[in-house]
N, C-alpha and C positions, 0 to 999 in steps of 0.2 A: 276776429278780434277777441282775446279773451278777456275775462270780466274783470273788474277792479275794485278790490273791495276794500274798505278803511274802516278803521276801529270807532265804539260807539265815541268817543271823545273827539276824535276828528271830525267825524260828522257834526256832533254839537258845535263843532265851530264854523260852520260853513253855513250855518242856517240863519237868516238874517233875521236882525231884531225886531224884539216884538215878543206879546204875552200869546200872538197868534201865527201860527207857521198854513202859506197857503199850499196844498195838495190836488194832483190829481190823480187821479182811477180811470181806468180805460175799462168801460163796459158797453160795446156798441157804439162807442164813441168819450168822446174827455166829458167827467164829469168835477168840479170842483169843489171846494169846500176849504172852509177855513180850520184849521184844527188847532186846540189847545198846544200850546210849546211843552208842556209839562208832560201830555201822552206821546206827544213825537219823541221826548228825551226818554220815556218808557219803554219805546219801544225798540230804540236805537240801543236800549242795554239786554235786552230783553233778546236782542239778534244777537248781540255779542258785533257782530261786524254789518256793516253797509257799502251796497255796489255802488259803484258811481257807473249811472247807466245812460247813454247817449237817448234811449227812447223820447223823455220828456223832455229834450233839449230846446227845442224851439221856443219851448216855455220858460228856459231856465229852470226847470225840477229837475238836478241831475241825479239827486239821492232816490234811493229807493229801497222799500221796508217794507212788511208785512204790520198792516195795520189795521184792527178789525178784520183778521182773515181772507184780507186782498193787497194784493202790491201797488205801495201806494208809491206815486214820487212826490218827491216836497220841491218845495220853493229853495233853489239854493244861492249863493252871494256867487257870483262866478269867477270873479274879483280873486278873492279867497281860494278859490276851487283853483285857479288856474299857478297861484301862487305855492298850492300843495303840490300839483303835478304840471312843473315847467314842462317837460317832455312829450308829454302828452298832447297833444293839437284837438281841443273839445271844439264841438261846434259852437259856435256863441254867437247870440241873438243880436240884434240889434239896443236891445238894453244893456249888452254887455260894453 
């Protein structure tokens, strides 16, 4: 499958509301963490683009960025996600 990637503004829309956007890292296993919305939107201009990546799917983190020099995935609306890529058949959790 190859990768899929959306520009920093797209991204900022698929991320659900809130002054705090939740993340995971996979280091030995998922670690989490809540991150300011205002560094996610830094960093999302900072890539210029973001993958939509099926890893943290199960969680609903389909975005993924380089954040503090690890790739991180975010918390994303799948709602939204699904509405930018009809075509696309994402996994989606039971939240979805």
């Amino acid at each position: 499958m190859s990768k899929i990637f959306i520009s920093a503004a797209e991204a900022a829309k698929l991320l659900p509301r809130g002054k705090k956007v939740h993340t995971f890292i996979r280091v030995f296993g998922w670690m989490g963490a809540d991150v300011d919305r205002s560094k996610v939107l830094a960093a999302f201009e900072a890539a210029g683009r973001v993958e939509v990546s099926p890893e943290a799917a199960v969680f609903d983190h389909y975005l993924a960025v380089q954040l503090d020099g690890m790739r991180t995935y975010l918390d994303t609306n799948p709602k939204a996600l699904r509405k930018l890529f009809p075509m696309h058949a994402f996994q989606m959790s039971a939240r979805s």
